[in-house]
C-alpha positions as CSV (number, residue, x, y, z in Angstrom):
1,X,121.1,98.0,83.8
2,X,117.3,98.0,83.8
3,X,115.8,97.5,80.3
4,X,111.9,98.8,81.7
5,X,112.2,100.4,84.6
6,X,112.9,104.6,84.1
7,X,115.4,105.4,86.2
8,X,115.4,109.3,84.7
9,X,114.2,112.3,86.9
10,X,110.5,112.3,85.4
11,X,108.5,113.9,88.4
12,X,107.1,117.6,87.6
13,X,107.4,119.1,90.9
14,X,109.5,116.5,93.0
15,X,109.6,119.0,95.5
16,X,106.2,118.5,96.0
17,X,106.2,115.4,96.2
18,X,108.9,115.1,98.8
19,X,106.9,117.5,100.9
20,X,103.7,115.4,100.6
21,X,105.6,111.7,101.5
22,X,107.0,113.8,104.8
23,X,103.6,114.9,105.5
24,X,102.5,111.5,105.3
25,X,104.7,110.4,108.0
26,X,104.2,113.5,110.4
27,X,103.3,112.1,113.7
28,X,103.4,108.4,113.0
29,X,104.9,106.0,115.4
30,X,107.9,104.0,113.5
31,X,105.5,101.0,113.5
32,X,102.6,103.0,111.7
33,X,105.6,104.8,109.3
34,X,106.0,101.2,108.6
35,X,103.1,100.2,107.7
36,X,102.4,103.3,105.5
37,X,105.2,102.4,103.5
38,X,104.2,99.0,102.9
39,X,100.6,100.5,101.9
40,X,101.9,102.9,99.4
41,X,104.5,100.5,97.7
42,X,101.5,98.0,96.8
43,X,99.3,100.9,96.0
44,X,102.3,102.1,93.5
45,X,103.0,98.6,92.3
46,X,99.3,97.6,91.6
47,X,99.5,101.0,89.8
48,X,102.9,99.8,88.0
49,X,101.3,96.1,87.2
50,X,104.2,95.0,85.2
51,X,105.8,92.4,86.9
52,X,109.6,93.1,85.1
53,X,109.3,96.8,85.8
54,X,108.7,95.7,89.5
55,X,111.6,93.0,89.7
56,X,114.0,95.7,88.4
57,X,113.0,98.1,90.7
58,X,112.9,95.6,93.9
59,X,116.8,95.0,92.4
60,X,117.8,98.4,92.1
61,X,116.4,99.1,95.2
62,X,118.3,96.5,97.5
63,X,121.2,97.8,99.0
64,X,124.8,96.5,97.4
65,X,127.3,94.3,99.5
């Protein structure tokens, strides 16, 4: 269980925010969709710049087998 990364609904309007990432990705090639998500994770992590948070979210992110 993560000890520093929130994991609790904390957006204000997710809805909005879901609209806005698929809006982001209108019209991209896969290889540009790609590369704009690799942009915005480092944007969010530089954001984040707290290396445990990051490590706990790369974990929780990485599929289970």
């Amino acid at each position: 269980m993560p000890e520093h990364l929130i994991t609790e609904p904390g957006l204000d309007a997710p809805d909005d925010f879901y609209a806005a990432l698929t809006e982001l990705h209108r019209d991209l090639a896969p290889e540009e969709s790609t590369k704009v998500n690799a942009k915005l994770i480092l944007l969010l992590a530089n954001h984040i710049g707290d290396m445990r948070v990051l490590q706990e979210a790369i974990a929780a992110a990485r599929p289970k087998r």
